[in-house]
N, C-alpha and C positions, 0 to 999 in steps of 0.2 A: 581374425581378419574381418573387418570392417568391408559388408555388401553397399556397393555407390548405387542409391535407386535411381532409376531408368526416368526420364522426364517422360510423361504419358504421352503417346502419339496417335493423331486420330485422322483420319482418312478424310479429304476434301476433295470435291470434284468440282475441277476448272474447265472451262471451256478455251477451245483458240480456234481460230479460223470456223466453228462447226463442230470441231472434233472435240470430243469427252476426254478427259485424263481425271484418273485419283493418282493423287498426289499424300504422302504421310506426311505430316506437318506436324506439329508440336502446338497445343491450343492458344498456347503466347505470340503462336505467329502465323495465326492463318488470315488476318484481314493484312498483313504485308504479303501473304503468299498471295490470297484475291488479287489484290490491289497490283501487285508484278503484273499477276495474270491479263487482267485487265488492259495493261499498259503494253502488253508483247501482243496481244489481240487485234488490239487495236493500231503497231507500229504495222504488221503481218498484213492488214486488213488495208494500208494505206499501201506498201508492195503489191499487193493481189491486185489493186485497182489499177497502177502505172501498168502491171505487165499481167494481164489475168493468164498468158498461155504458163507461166512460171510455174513448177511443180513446184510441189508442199514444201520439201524439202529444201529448194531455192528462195523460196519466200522467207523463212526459216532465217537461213544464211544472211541476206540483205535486211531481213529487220535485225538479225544480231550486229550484222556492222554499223549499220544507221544507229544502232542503242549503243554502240562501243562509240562511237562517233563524237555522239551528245556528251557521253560519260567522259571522253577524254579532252573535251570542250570544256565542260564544266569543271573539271579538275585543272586543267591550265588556268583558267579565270578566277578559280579559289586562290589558287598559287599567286596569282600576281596581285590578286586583291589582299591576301595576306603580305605579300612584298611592302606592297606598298602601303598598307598599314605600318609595319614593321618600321620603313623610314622615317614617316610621319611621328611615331613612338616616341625613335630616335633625336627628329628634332626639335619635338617638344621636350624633350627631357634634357636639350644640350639650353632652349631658353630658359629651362626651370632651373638649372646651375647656374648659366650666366645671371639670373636676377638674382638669384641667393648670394653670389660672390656680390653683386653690385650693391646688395642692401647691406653685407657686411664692411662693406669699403665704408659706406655710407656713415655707419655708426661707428667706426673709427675716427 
């Protein structure tokens, strides 16, 4: 039996609001783990400003729905911009028959 090696993991320390976290990450993805960190810091840090009496914990919460928010924004506006790609597809490829049938009428 064949041992599956383990993808190495190395220990990164993120910052959020002040507060220190090591985080394990895998070395292929720790400037996306930064870069998350970053972007949760900073939604946290925009919370903490409208309502500074807000424990951590609340802060927390409201920048996760403000980020599910955006996230569910931008997946409905892929979806529709996909749709409507899709159509467009659609009715270019219904002109691209109608000329092929009309060139062969033609050469008949």
């Amino acid at each position: 039996m064949a041992e599956e090696m383990a993808e190495e993991v190395d220990t990164v320390s993120i910052s959020i609001l002040g507060r220190d976290y090591q985080i394990s990450c895998p070395p292929s993805e720790e400037e996306a783990l930064r870069k998350s960190a970053r972007y949760l810091d900073k939604q946290m840090s925009k919370v903490k400003k409208t309502s500074s009496t807000l424990a951590f914990e609340k802060v927390a919460i409201m920048a996760a729905i403000n980020i599910c928010h955006e996230l569910l924004q931008q997946s409905e506006e892929a979806e529709e911009s996909e749709s409507s790609s899709i159509e467009k597809i659609q009715s270019l490829q219904q002109k691209i028959e109608k000329a092929i049938q009309d060139s062969r009428q033609i050469e008949i």
